[in-house]
DRENDO-798881 format. One record per residue (C-alpha): residue in one letter; x, y, z. Coordinates in nm, 2 decimals, padded with zeros to 4 digits, m for minus. Layout:
# residues N
('A',(X,Y,Z))
...
# end
This chain:
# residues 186
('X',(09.53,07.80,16.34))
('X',(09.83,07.96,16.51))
('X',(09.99,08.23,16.33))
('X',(10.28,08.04,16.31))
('X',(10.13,07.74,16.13))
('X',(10.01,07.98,15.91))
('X',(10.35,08.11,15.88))
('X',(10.51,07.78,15.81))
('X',(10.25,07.68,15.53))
('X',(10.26,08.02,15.33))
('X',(10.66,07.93,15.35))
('X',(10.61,07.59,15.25))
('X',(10.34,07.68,14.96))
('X',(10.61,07.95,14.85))
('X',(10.85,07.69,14.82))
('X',(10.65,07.46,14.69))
('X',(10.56,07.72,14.44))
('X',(10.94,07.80,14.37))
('X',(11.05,07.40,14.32))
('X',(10.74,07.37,14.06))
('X',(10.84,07.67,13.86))
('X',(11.18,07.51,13.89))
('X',(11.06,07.22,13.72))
('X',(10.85,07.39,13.47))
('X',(11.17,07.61,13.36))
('X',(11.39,07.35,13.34))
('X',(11.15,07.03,13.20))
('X',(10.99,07.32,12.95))
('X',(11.19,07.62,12.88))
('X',(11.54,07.43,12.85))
('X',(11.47,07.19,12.59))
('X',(11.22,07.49,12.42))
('X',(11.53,07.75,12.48))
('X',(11.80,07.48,12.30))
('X',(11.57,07.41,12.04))
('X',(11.57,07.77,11.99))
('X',(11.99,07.81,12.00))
('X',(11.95,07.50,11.76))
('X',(11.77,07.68,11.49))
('X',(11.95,07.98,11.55))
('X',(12.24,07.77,11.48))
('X',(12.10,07.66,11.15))
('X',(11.99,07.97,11.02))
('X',(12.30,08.09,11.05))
('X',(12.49,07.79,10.86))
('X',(12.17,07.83,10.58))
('X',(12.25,08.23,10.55))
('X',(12.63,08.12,10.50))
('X',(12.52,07.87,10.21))
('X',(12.33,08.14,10.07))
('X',(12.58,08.33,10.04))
('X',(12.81,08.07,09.93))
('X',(12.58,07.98,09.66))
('X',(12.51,08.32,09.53))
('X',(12.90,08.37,09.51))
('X',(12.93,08.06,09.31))
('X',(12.64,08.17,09.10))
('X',(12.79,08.50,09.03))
('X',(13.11,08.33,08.97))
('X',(12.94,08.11,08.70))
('X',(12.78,08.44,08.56))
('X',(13.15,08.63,08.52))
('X',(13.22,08.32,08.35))
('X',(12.95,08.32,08.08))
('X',(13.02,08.69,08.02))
('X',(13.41,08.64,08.00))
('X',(13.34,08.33,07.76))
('X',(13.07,08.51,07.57))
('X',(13.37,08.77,07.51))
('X',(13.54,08.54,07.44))
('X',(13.37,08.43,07.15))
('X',(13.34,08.73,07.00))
('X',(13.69,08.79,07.03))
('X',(13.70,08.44,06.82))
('X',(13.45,08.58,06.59))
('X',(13.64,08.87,06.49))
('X',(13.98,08.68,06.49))
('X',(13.79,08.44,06.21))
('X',(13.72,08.76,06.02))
('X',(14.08,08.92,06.07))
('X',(14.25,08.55,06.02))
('X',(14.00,08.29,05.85))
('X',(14.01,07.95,05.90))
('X',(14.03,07.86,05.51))
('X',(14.17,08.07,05.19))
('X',(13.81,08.23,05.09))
('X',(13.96,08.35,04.76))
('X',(13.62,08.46,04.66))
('X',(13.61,08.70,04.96))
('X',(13.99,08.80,04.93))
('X',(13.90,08.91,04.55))
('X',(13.60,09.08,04.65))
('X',(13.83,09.28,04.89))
('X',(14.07,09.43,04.64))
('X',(13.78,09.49,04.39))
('X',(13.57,09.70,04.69))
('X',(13.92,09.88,04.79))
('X',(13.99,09.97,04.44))
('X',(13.65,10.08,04.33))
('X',(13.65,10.30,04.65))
('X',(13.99,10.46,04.61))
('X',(13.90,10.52,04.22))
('X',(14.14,10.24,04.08))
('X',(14.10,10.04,03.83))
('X',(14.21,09.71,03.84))
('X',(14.29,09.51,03.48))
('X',(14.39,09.13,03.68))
('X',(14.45,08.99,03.96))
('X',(14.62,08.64,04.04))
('X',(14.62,08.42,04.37))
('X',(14.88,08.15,04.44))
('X',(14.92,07.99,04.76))
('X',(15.26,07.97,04.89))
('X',(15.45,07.68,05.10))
('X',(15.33,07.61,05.42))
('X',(15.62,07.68,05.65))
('X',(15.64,07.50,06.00))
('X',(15.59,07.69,06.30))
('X',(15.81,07.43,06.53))
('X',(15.53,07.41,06.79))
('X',(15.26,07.13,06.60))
('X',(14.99,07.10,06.84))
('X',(15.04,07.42,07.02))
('X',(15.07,07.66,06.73))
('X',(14.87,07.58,06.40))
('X',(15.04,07.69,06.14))
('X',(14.94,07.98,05.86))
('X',(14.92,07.99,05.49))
('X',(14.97,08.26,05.28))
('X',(14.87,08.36,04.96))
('X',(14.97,08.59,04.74))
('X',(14.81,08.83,04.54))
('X',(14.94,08.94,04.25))
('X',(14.74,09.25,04.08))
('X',(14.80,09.50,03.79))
('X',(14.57,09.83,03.88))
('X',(14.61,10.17,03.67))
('X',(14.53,10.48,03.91))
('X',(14.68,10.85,04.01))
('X',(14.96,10.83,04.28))
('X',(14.71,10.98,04.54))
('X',(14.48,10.69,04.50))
('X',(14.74,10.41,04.48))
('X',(14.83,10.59,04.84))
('X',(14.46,10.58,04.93))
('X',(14.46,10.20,04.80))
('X',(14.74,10.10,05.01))
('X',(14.62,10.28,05.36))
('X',(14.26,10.07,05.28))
('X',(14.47,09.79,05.23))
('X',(14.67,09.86,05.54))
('X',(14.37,09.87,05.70))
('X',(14.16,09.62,05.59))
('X',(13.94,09.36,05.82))
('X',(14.18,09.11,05.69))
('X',(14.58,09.13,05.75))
('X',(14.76,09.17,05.43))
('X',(15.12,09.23,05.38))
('X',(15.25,09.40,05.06))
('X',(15.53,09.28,04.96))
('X',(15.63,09.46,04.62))
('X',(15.52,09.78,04.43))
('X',(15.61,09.81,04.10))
('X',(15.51,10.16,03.89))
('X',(15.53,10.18,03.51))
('X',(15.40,10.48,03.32))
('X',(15.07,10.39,03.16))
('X',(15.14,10.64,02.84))
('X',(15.13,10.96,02.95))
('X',(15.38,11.18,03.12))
('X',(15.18,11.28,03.45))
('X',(14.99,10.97,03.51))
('X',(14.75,10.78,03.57))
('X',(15.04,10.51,03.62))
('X',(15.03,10.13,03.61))
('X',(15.12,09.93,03.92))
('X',(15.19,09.56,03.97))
('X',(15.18,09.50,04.36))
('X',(15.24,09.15,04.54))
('X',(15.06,09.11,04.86))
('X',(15.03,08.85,05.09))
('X',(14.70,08.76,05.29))
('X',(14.70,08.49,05.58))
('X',(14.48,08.20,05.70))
('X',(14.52,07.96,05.99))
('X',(14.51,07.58,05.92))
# end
């Protein structure tokens, strides 16, 4: 063969060569390549539903806490304002105070007062109140003692009069009749 046939089928075969990796990249490495962009595509949507998801689910967990705080906020606002008189419970008060603070106490009396509308029904239950009435005989430093435990006592208590007599003797122990009022929501 003459050099130059030669020449002319190494150029053909070369571009034969180049037109069939032509056709193998774009019949097999296009469609392989898109697929890849595809899944790409959807690994990135699935990493932003992740995170969406474990936003929400933290979200949901804040929740929980808050409400589980919520509920022991509610727990201690049954003890601090019950949702019924508990007589029982407001007399073992006043006997624990007293017995503490070294009074002693000869009665005590509870009455439940009127039930006075708030002006918001359905927003705003409204409170009772009872009073307390009590005779205890005690020093003057534990009547203060009594009242600063009843000041600060789980359950609120007003007091809404004092009244000393002498018990007999000049310098004390004194006899007090004291009025207080102690709340409960409806």
């Amino acid at each position: 063969m003459r050099p130059a046939a030669q020449r002319l089928i190494g150029i053909l075969l070369s571009l034969t060569l180049v037109i069939a990796s032509l056709f193998v990249y774009s019949s097999l490495l296009i469609p392989k390549y898109k697929d890849i962009q595809n899944l790409r595509g959807e690994r990135s949507a699935l990493n932003g539903l992740l995170a969406e998801e474990q936003e929400a689910v933290q979200a949901v967990e804040r929740l929980i806490r808050q409400y589980s705080s919520i509920a022991d906020l509610r727990d201690s606002l049954a003890v601090t304002l019950p949702g019924e008189e508990g007589t029982a419970s407001i007399v073992n008060q006043f006997q624990g105070i007293a017995s503490t603070n070294g009074i002693l106490m000869n009665s005590l009396s509870i009455r439940p007062l009127t039930i006075q509308p708030t002006g918001f029904e359905g927003i705003v239950e409204p409170l009772g109140v009872l009073r307390v009435s009590m005779n205890i005989v005690g020093s003057y430093e534990s009547l203060k003692e009594y009242l600063k435990a009843v000041e600060t006592n789980v359950r609120i208590m007003d007091v809404q009069s004092i009244r000393v007599e002498n018990a007999g003797l000049n310098t004390g122990p004194y006899e007090y009749q004291i009025e207080v009022d102690t709340y409960y929501q409806l």
